[in-house]
C-alpha positions in Angstrom: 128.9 104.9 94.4 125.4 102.9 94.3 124.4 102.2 98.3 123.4 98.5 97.5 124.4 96.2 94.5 120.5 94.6 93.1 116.8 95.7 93.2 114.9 92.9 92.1 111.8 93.5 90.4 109.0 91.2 90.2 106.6 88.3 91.5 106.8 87.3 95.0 104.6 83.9 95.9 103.7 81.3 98.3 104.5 77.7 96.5 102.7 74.9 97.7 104.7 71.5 96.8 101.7 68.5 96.7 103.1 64.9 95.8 100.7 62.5 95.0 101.7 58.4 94.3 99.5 58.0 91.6 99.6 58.8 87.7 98.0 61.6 86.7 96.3 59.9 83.7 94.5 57.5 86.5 93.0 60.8 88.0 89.0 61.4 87.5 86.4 64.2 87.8 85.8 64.1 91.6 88.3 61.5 92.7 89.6 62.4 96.6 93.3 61.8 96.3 95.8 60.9 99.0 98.6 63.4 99.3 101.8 61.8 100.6 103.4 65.2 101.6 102.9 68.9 101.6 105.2 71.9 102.0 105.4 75.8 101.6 107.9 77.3 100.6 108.0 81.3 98.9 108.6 81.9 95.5 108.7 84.5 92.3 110.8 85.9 90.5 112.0 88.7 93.0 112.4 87.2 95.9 114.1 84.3 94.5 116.7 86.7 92.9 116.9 88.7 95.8 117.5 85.3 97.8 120.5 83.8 95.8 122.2 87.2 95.4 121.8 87.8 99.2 123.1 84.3 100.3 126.5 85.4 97.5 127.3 88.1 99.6 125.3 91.2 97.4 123.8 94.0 99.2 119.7 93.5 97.5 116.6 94.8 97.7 113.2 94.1 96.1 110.6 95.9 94.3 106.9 93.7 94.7 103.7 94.4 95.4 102.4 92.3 98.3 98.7 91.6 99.9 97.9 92.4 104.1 97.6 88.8 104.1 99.0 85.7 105.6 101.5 84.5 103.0 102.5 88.1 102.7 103.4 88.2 106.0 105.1 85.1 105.4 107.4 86.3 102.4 107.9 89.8 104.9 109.7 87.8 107.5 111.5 85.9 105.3 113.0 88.6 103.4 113.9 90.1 106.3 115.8 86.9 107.2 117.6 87.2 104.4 118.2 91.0 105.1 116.5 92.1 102.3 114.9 95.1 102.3 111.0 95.8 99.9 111.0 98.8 98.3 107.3 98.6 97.1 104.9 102.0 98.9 102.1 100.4 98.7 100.0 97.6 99.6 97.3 95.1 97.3 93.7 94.4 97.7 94.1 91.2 95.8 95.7 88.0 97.6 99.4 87.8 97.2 100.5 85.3 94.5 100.5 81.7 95.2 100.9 78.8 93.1 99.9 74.7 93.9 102.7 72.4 92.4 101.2 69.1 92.1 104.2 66.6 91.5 103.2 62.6 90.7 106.0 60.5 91.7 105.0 57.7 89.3 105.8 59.8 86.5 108.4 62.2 87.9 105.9 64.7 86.4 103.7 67.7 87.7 101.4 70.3 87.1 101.5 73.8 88.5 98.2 75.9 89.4 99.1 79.7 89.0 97.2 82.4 91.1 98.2 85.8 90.1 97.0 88.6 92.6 99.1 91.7 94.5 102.0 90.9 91.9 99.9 92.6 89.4 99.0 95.8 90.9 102.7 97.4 91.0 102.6 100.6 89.6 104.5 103.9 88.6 103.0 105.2 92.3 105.1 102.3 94.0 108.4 103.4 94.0 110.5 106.6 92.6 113.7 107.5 91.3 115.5 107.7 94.4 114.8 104.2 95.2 117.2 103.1 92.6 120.7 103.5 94.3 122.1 100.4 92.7 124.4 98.8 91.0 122.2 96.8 88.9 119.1 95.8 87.9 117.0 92.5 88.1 114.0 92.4 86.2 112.0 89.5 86.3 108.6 89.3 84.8 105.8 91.6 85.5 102.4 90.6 84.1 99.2 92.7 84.1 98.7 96.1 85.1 102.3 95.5 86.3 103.8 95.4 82.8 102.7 99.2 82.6 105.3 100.3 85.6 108.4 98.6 83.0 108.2 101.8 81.0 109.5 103.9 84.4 111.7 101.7 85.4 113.6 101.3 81.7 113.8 105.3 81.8 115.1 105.3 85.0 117.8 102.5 84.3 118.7 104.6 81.3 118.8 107.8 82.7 121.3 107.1 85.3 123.0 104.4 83.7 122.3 101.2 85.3 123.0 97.8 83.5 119.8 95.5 83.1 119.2 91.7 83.7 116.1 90.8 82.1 114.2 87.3 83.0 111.2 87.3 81.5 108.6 84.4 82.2 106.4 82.6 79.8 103.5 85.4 80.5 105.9 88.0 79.7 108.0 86.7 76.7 104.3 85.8 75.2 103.9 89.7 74.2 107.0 89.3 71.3 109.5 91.2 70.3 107.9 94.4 69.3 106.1 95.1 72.4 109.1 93.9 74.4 111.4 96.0 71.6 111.9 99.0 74.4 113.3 96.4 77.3 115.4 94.1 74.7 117.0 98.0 73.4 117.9 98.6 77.2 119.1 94.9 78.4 122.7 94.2 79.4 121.7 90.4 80.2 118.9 88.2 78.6 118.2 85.1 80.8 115.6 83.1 79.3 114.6 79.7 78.7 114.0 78.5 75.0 110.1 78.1 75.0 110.4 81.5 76.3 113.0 82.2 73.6 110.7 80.9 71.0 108.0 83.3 72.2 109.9 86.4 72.0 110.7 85.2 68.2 107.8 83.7 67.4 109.5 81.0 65.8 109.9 77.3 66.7 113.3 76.8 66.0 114.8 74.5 68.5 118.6 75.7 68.4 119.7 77.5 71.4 122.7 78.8 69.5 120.4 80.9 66.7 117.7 81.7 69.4 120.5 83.4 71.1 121.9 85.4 68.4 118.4 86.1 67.1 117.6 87.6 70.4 121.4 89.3 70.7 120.3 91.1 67.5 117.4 92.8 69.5 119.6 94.7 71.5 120.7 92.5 74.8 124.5 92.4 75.2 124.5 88.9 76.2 121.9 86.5 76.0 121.4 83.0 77.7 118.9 80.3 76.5 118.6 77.3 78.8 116.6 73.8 78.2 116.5 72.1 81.3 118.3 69.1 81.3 120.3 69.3 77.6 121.6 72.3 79.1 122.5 75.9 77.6 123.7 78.4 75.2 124.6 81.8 74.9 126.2 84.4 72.8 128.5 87.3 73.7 130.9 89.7 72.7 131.5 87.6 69.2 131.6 84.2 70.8 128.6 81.4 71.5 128.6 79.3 74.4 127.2 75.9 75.1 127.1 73.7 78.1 125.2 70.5 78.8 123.5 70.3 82.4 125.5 68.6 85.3 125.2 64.8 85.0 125.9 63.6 88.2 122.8 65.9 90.0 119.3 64.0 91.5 116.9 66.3 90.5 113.6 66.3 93.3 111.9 69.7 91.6 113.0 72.6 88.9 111.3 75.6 90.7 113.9 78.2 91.4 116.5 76.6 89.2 116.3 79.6 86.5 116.5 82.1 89.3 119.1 80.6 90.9 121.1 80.1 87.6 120.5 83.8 86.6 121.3 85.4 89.7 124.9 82.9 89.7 125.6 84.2 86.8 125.0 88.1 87.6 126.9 88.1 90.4 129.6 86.3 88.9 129.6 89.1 85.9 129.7 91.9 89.0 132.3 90.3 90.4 134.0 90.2 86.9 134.5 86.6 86.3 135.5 85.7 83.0 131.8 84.6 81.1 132.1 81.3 81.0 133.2 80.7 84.6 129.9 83.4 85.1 128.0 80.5 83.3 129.3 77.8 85.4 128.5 79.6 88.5 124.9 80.1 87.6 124.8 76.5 86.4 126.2 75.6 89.9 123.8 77.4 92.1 120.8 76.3 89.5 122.1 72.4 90.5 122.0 73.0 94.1 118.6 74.0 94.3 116.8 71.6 92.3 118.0 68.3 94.4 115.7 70.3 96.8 112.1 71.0 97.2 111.7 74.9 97.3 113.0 77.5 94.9 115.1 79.0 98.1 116.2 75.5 99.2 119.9 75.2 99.3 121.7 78.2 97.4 124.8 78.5 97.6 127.0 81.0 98.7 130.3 81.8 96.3 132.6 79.8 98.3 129.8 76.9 98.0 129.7 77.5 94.0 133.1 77.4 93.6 133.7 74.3 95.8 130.6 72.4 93.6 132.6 73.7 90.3 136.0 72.2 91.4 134.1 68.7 92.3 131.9 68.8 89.3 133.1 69.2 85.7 131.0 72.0 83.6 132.5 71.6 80.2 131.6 75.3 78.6 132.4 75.2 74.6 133.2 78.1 72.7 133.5 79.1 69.5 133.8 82.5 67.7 131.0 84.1 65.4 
């Protein structure tokens, strides 16, 4: 029996959240611009995961490289809040990730400044075998140097048979299908959304419904391609799903929301949920968070989701392939 349920592998980040009330077309070459607020909040791919599984009720640990710095004291103490243990041996040189999200509220629009530091740096030397006494397995994008620790960590999932969520970002799904073709072979669940979906195919086909079954085809058992605000499809076990996005939710900022769809849907599939009441979880905790600023802001636990489900309708269709 595994001694906890997730290790989440990936990104960890300090997220800056800048509003501005001007138009970003009215911006020039060394204009001093008024911000009208400012907050921090931590970010990335693993601790966001490792967040939203925690507040469900999983037993989770993470698997990031981190700086002596600041922010990385920052994202220590609030792991820990979240009683989340970081596997990772070693410590960066390089800053810990951070990233500046600039959001105009003229437009309802924003730009996001990426730094990618200590993220980078995991390697093979970081963690061993033994550290994966789980249940499952998050994978969310590692770029860099980084990518070059997935090969262990695919041979360890395989060897003692642990299922595979895979969430690749933009960076990651960038490298296509054949350099990806040893994770896709190993993946239980592909989260992804369909720019991302596009990448991995290298094709610009805009139907979720063939991105998914094109990318089901490459070895994931299920697969689930989102698109913001029309919503979601996905394909498994013979049958394709779609959903569109909950109508009645204020949206203040997206960060987090494919994290804390993902993770939704994982632990509704560990807790053996039929898949389309997986997918409406996911979709729930993913609606939560982005009424809030912060990809950590407001997830829900599973008495939370399930309340949100019964006041919300999330109409799932499915058909048979």
């Amino acid at each position: 029996m595994s001694k906890y349920d997730v290790l989440c592998i990936g990104s960890a980040t300090i997220d800056a959240f800048l509003s501005i009330d001007q138009r970003f077309s009215s911006l020039h070459m060394g204009d001093k611009i008024l911000v009208t607020s400012l907050e921090k909040h931590t970010g990335g791919g693993a601790t966001n995961s490792a967040a939203a599984l925690s507040e469900l009720g999983l037993k989770v640990k993470t698997l990031t490289k981190l700086s002596h710095d600041h922010d990385a004291d920052f994202i220590r103490k609030e792991l820990k809040r979240y009683g989340v243990e970081n596997l990772c041996r070693n410590t960066s040189r390089q800053m810990t990730d951070s990233a500046t999200i600039i959001t105009s509220s003229k437009e309802k629009d924003r730009i996001v400044f990426v730094h990618k530091g200590a993220s980078t740096g995991l390697s093979a030397a970081d963690f061993s075998e033994s550290d994966f006494d789980c249940g499952w397995i998050y994978l969310a994008s590692l770029t860099g140097d980084s990518f070059k620790a997935v090969s262990k960590i695919i041979a360890i999932a395989k060897k003692r048979n642990i299922p595979l969520l895979f969430n690749p970002s933009l960076y990651l799904a960038q490298k296509g299908k054949t350099i990806l073709a040893p994770v896709l072979k190993q993946v239980t669940i592909l989260v992804l959304n369909k720019e991302e979906a596009q990448a991995v195919l290298k094709v610009s086909s805009s139907d979720l419904i063939i991105l998914a079954r094109k990318l089901h085809a490459l070895g994931p058992a299920a697969v689930v391609v989102t698109d913001g605000k029309k919503g979601l499809a996905a394909f498994h076990n013979g049958i394709s799903y779609t959903a569109a996005s909950v109508p009645s939710v204020k949206v203040a900022d997206t960060t987090g929301a494919g994290d804390a769809l993902t993770s939704g849907l994982l632990f509704a599939v560990m807790k053996h949920y039929p898949f389309e009441d997986a997918l409406r979880l996911g979709m729930a905790n993913a609606s939560s968070v982005i009424q809030h600023l912060g990809a950590k802001n407001k997830l829900l636990s599973e008495k939370e989701a399930l309340n949100f489900i019964r006041k919300n309708i999330i109409t799932i269709h499915k058909k048979r392939i």
